[in-house]
C-alpha positions as CSV (number, residue, x, y, z in Angstrom):
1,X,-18.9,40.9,-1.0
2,X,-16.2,38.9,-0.4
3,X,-12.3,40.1,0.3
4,X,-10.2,38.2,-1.9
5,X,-7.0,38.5,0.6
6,X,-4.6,37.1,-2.0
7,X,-5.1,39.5,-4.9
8,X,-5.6,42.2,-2.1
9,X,-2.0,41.3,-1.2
10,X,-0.7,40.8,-5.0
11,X,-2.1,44.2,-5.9
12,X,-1.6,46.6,-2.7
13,X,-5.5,47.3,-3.0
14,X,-8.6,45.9,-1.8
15,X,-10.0,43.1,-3.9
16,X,-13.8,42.5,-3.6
17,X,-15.7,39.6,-5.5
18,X,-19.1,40.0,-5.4
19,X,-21.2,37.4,-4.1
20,X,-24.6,38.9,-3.6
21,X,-24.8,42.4,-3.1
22,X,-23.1,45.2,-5.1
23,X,-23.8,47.9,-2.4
24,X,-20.1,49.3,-1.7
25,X,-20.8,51.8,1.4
26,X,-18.9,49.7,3.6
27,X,-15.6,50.6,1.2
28,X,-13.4,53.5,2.2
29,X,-10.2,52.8,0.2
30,X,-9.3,52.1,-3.6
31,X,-10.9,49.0,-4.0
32,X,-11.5,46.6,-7.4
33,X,-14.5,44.6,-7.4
34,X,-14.9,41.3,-9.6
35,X,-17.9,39.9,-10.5
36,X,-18.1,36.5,-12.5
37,X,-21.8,36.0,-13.7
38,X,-23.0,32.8,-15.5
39,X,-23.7,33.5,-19.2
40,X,-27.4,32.6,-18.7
41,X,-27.7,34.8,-15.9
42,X,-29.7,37.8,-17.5
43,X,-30.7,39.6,-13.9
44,X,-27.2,39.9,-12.8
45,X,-26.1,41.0,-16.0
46,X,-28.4,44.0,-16.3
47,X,-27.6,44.9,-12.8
48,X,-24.0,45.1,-13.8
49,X,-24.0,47.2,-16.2
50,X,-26.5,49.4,-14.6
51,X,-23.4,49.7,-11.9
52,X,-20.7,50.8,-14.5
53,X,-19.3,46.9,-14.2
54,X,-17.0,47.0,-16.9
55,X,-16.6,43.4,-18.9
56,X,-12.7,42.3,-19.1
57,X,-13.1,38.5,-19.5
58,X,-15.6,35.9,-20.8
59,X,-14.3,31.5,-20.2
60,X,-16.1,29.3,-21.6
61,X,-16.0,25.4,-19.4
62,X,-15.8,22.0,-20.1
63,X,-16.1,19.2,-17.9
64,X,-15.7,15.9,-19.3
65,X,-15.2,12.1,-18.0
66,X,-11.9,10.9,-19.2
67,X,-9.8,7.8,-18.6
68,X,-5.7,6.6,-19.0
69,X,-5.4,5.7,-22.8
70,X,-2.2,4.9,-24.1
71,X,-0.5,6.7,-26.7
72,X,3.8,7.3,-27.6
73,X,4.8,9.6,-24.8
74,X,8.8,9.2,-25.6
75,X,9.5,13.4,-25.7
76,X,7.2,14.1,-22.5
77,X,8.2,14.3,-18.7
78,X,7.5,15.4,-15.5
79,X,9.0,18.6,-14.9
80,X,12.0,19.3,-12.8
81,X,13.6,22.6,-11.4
82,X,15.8,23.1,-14.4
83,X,12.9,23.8,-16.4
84,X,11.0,26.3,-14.2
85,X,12.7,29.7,-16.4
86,X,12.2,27.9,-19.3
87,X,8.1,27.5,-18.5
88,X,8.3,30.9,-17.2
89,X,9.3,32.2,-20.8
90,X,6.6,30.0,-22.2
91,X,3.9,31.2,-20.3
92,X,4.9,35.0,-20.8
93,X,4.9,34.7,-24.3
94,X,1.7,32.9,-24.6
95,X,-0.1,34.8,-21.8
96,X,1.2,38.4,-21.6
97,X,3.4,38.9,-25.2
98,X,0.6,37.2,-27.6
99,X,-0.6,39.7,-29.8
100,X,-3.8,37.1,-30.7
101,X,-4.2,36.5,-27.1
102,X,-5.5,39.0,-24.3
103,X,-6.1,38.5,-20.7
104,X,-8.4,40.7,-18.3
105,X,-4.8,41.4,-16.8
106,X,-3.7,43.0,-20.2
107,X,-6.3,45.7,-19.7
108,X,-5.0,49.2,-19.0
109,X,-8.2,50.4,-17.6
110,X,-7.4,48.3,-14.5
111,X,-3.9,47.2,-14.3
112,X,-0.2,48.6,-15.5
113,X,1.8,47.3,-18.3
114,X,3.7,44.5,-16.3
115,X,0.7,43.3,-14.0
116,X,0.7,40.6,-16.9
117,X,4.0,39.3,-16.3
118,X,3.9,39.4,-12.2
119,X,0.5,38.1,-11.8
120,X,1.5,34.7,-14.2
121,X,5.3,34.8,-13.0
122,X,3.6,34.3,-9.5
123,X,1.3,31.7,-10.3
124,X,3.8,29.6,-12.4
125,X,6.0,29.4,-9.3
126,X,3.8,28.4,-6.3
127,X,1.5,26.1,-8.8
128,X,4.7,24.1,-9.9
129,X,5.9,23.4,-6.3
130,X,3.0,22.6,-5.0
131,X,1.8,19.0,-3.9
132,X,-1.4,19.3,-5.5
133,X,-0.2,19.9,-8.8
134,X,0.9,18.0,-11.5
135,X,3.4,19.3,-14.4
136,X,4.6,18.0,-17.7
137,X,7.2,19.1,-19.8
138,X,7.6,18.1,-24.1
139,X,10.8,18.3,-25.6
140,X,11.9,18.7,-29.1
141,X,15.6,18.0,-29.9
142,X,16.2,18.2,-26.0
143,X,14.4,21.9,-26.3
144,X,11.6,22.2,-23.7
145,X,9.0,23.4,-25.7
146,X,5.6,22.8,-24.0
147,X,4.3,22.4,-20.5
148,X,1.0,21.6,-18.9
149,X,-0.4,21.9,-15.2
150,X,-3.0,19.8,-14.0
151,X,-4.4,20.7,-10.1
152,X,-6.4,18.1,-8.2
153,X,-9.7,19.4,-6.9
154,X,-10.5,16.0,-5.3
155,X,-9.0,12.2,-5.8
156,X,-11.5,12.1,-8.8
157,X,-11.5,15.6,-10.0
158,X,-8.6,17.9,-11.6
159,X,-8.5,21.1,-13.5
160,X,-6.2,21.8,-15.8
161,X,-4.3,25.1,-14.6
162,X,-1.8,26.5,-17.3
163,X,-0.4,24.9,-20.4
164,X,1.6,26.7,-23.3
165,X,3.7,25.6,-26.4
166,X,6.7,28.0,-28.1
167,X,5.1,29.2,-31.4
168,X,7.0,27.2,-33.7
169,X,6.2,23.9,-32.1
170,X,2.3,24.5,-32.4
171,X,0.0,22.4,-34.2
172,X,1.2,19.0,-33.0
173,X,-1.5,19.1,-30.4
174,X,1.2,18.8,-27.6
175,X,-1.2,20.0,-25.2
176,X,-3.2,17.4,-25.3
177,X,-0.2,15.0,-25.6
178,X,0.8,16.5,-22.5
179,X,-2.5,16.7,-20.8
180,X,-3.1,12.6,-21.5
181,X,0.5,12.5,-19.7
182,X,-0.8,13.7,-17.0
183,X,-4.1,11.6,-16.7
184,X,-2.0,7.9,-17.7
185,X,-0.1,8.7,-14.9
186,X,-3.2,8.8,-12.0
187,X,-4.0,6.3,-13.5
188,X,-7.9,5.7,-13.4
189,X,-10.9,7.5,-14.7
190,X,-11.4,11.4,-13.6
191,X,-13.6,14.5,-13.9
192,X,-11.5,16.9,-16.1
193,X,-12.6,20.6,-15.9
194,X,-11.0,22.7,-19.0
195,X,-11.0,26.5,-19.2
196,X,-10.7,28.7,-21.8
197,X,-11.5,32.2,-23.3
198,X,-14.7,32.3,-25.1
199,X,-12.9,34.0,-28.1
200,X,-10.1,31.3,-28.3
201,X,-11.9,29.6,-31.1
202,X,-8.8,27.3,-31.8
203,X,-8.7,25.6,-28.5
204,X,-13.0,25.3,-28.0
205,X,-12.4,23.6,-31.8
206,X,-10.5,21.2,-30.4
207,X,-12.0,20.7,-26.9
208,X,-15.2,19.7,-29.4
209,X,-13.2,17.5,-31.3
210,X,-12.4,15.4,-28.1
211,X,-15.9,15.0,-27.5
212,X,-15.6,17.5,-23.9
213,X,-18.7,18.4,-22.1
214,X,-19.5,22.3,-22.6
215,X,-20.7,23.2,-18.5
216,X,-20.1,26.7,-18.3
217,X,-19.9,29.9,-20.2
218,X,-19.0,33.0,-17.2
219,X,-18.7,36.7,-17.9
220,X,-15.9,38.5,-15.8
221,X,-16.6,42.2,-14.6
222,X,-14.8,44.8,-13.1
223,X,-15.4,47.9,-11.5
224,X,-12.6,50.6,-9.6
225,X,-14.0,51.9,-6.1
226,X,-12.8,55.0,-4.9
227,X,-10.0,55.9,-7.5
């Protein structure tokens, strides 16, 4: 097992993922364990559930080759500190106040009603100012109504981090507007890795549409230690 030190601090408990062994002896506090296991992964999956692993989370992956193509970008910038309440309302109502939409950090077996809101609040904040980061904003009528976060892995490969659009500007896929934004402006061919939930069905649609790679479907467990 392995002690995730940041959650551990986010939390105020001990946060375990496990890498090899699910033998917890060695744990004599509260403790959550989390346990991502590859789709096709049958042996680990049995062994889960035979350890009262509970299943929160299941992402499917995409990893794709994708190069600068040129396109009207007129309503789409980089973001700027003005706008970081404005994404910080975005991603709470997409993330935590969606009632089609449910994160492992919704569940009330394992976390309170506003672990949501704290647990995205945080990451908006240190993803937007840092270096390896790149951030986008659309705007409708001068209304910021859509971001999108891109992270570099490497000089060749990013992930895209967060995105979100305010309900009535969905549709215009300005995510992907967004998300091209992003790539014109490194400005040479990359490895893009996209994650989603396995049941958003509207988002995989579209990631087939674009022609993206399927790479990895992962099932998230948890398990409480000691409560």
């Amino acid at each position: 097992m392995i002690l995730d030190q940041w959650m551990s601090d986010f939390y105020g408990i001990s946060w375990y993922r496990i890498d090899t062994s699910v033998d917890t002896s060695h744990i004599k506090d509260h403790a959550l364990l989390e346990w991502r296991i590859a789709s096709d992964d049958f042996d680990s999956l049995i062994l889960a559930q035979k350890n009262n692993f509970l299943l929160v989370e299941s992402f499917i992956e995409f990893t794709t080759e994708v190069i600068p193509e040129s396109f009207d970008s007129t309503n789409i910038r980089f973001v700027v500190e003005s706008d970081v309440e404005t994404i910080l309302s975005i991603n709470q109502e997409s993330m935590c106040m969606n009632p089609n939409y449910k994160t492992r950090l919704n569940n009330p077996i394992f976390f309170d009603e506003g672990a949501c809101s704290r647990y995205y609040t945080s990451a908006v904040s240190n993803h937007i100012r840092s270096e390896d980061v790149l951030t986008c904003v659309c705007e409708i009528d001068t209304e910021v109504v859509g971001f999108f976060m891109l992270k570099m892995i490497d000089q060749h490969t990013y992930k895209g981090l967060m995105t979100g659009v305010i309900p009535n500007a969905r549709g215009q896929k300005l995510h992907i507007k967004m998300q091209q934004f992003l790539i014109n402006h490194i400005g040479h061919p990359i490895t893009l890795i996209n994650t989603t939930q396995l049941s958003n069905m509207a988002v995989i649609k579209n990631h087939i549409r674009s022609k993206r790679n399927l790479s990895k479907i992962e099932h998230i467990f948890y398990k409480k230690v000691g409560f």
